[in-house]
C-alpha positions in Angstrom: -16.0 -4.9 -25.8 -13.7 -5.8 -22.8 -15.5 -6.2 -19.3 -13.7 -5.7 -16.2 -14.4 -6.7 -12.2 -13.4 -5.5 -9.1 -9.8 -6.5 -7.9 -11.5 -6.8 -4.5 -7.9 -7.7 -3.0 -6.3 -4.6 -5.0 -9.2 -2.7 -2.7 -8.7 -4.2 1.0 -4.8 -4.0 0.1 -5.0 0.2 -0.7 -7.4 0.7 1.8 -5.7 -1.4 4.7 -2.2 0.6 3.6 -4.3 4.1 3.3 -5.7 3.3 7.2 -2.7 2.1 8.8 -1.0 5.7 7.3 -3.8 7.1 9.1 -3.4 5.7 12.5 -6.6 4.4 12.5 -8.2 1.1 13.2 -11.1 -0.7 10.8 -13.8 0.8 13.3 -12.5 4.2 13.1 -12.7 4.2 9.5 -15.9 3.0 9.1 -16.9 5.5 11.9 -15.0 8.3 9.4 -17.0 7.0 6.3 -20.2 6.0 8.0 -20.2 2.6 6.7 -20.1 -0.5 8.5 -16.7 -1.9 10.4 -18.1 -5.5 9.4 -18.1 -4.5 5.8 -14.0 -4.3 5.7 -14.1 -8.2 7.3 -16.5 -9.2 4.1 -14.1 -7.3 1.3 -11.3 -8.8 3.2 -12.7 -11.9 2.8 -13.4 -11.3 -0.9 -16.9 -10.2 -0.9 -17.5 -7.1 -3.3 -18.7 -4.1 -1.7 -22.3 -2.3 -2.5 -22.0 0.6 -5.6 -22.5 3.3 -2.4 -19.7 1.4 -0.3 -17.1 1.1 -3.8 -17.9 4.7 -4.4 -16.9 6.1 -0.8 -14.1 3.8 -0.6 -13.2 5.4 -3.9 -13.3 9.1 -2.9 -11.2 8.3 0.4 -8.3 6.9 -1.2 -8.5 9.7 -4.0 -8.8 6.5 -6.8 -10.2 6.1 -10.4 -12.1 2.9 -10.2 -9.3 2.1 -13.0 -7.1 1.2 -10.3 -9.0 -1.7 -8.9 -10.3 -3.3 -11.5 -8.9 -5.5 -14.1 -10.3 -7.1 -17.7 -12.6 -10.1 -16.9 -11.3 -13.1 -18.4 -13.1 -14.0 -21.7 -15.4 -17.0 -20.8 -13.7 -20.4 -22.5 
């Protein structure tokens, strides 16, 4: 069976282009999806988000996870 991770780049990337067609800045939006502004600076930086954080993200950019993740490369 093929595992896959988060494409934690694919995800600040669609939800920095999703914002900016908003007209809103990072605090807005975490203000609009009650999570925290500092959480966009971790993802940005690479950090995965929480399962609760990953799922609102999700539902606000209207995305199957299928979208941001990718196979994980078998270990050699």
């Amino acid at each position: 069976m093929t595992t896959y991770r988060l494409d934690v780049p694919e995800l600040y990337a669609r939800l920095d282009d999703l914002r900016k067609q908003a007209s809103m800045s990072w605090r807005d939006l975490g203000a609009h999806l009650d999570v925290s502004p500092s959480l966009f600076s971790r993802v940005k930086a690479g950090h995965r988000p929480d399962a609760d954080a990953l799922v609102t993200f999700l539902a606000w950019l209207n995305l199957d996870v299928a979208y941001v993740t990718q196979p994980d490369e078998p270990a050699p």
